[in-house]
Structure formats: C-alpha cells, structure tokens
N, C-alpha and C positions, 0 to 999 in steps of 0.2 A: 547611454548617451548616443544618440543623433549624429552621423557625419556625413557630410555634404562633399562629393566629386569637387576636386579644383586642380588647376596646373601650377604647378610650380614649375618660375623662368629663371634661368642664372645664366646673367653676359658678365665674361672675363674681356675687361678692355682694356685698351692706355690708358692710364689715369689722366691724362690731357681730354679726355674724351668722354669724362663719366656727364658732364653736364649736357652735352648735347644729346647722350642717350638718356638719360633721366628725362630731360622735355619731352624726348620721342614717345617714353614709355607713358608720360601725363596725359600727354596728345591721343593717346591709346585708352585711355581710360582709368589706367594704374591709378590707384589711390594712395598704395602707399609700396615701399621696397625699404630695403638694406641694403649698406655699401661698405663691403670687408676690404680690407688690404690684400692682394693678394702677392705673398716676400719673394717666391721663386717658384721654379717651375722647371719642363724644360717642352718642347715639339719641336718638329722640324726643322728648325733653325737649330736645335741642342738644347742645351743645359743654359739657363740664366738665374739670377740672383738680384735682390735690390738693393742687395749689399755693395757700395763703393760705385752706384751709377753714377753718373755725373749728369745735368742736363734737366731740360723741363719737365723730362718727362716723369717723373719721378713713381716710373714702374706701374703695375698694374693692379687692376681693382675689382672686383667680382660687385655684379650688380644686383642683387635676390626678390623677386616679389613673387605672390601670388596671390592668382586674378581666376576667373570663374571662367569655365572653358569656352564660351561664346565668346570671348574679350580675346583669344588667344592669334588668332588670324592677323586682326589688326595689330596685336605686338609686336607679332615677330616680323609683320611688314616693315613697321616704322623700325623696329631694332634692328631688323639687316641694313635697312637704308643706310644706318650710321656706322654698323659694322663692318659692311661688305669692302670698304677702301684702305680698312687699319686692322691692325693686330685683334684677334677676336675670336672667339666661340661663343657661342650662344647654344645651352639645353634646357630640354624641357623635359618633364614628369611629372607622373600623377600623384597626387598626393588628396591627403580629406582636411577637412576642414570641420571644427565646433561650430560657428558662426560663419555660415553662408554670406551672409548681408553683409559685413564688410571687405567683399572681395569682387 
C-alpha cells in the first residue's frame, strides 16, 4: 500500500483557549483535528495536576491534526498567534498518510 508525506501538529493549550486555536487552525486550512484532555503534566513552572483545580480554566487540552506539508507554514503562523501570550507548546513531525486527499 501507497503512503503519502504529511505533518503531524499537536498544541497543548489552556483549555479556555482550545476555540480560538481551532478557528486559527480552519483559517489555515485544517479540515479536521482531535482534542484530548490533557490531566497533568509538569515544565518550568513544576509539577501540575487537574486534579482539585478550582477556576475557569479547567486545565489543559492537546490539539492533534494532520495536514499536508504545504498547509504547514500557515499553521503554525495562525497557531503561535494564539499561542505565543498563554501557556503552550506547539510540535510538529513527520508522519504518512493512506489517503493524501483528506489532508
């Protein structure tokens, strides 16, 4: 079987912030992604959990798509936009693909 070159993107954000990154990522061309829970963690600031947060934020959320490496530019343009002021990483890696056309 046939596999076709593509990236795969995954932004860890606030979850207060997954919709303004999702538009970003439409705006981009993304067709379609996944949104996991993301319970704990820990970076520079330490150790966290979203066990017993209190608050709107109700912790963080991993954003998953992948998109055809021409599209990659303009993602991670529009995704730092939204990333660059709040809690965030954003990676990227190469991955194949069965069906090119939907990406």
């Amino acid at each position: 079987m046939q596999t076709h070159q593509a990236k795969r993107v995954a932004v860890i954000i606030e979850a207060v912030m997954q919709s303004r990154l999702t538009d970003a990522m439409e705006d981009a061309g993304v067709t379609g992604y996944s949104i996991l829970p993301v319970l704990a963690g820990g970076g520079r600031s330490g150790r966290w959990t979203r066990e017993g947060q209190v608050g709107r934020g109700q912790g963080m959320v991993q954003v998953i798509c992948i998109i055809s490496p021409d599209k990659l530019d303009d993602l991670l343009n529009k995704a730092f936009a939204v990333v660059e002021s709040h809690i965030g990483v954003i990676t990227v890696s190469d991955c194949e693909v069965l069906r090119a056309e939907r990406f």
